[in-house]
C-alpha positions as CSV (number, residue, x, y, z in Angstrom):
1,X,-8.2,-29.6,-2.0
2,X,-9.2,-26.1,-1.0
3,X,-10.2,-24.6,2.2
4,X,-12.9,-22.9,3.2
5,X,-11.2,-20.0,3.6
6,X,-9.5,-19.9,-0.1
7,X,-12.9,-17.6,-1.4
8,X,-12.2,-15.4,1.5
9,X,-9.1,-14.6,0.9
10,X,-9.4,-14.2,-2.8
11,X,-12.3,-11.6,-2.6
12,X,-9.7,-10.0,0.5
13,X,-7.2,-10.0,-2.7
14,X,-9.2,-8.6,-5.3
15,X,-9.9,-5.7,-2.7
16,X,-6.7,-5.0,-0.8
17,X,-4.1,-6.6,-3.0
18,X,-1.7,-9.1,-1.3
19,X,-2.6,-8.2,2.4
20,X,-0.7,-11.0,4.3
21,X,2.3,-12.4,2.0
22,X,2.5,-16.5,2.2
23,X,6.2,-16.2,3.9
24,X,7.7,-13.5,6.3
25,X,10.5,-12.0,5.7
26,X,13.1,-13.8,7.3
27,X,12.3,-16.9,5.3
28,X,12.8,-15.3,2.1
29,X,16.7,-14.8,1.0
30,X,17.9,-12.0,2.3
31,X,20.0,-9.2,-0.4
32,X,23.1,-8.8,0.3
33,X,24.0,-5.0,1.6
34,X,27.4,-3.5,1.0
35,X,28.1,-2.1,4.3
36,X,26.9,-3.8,7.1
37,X,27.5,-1.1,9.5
38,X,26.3,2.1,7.4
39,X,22.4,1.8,8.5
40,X,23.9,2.0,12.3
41,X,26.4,4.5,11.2
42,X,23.7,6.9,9.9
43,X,21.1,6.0,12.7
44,X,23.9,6.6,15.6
45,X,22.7,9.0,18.3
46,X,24.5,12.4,18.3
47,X,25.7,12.1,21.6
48,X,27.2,8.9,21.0
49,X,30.4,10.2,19.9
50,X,33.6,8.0,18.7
């Protein structure tokens, strides 16, 4: 059974591409990074000094 709203977003597909994915993000699998920390490392503030 389709919605009403199927032909809307199929003509919002064919012109935008994929504009709202069917999941979010966190409830797809997450990849694994290597360093947890690095992002924070590289993002740290200068004058937060260790």
């Amino acid at each position: 059974m389709s919605s009403p709203a199927d032909p809307d977003r199929r003509r919002l597909e064919e012109i935008f591409g994929d504009v709202l994915p069917e999941t979010t993000s966190d409830e797809r699998p997450q990849e694994p990074s290597g360093d947890q920390d690095a992002w924070y490392e590289e993002n740290r503030p200068p004058h937060h000094d260790r």
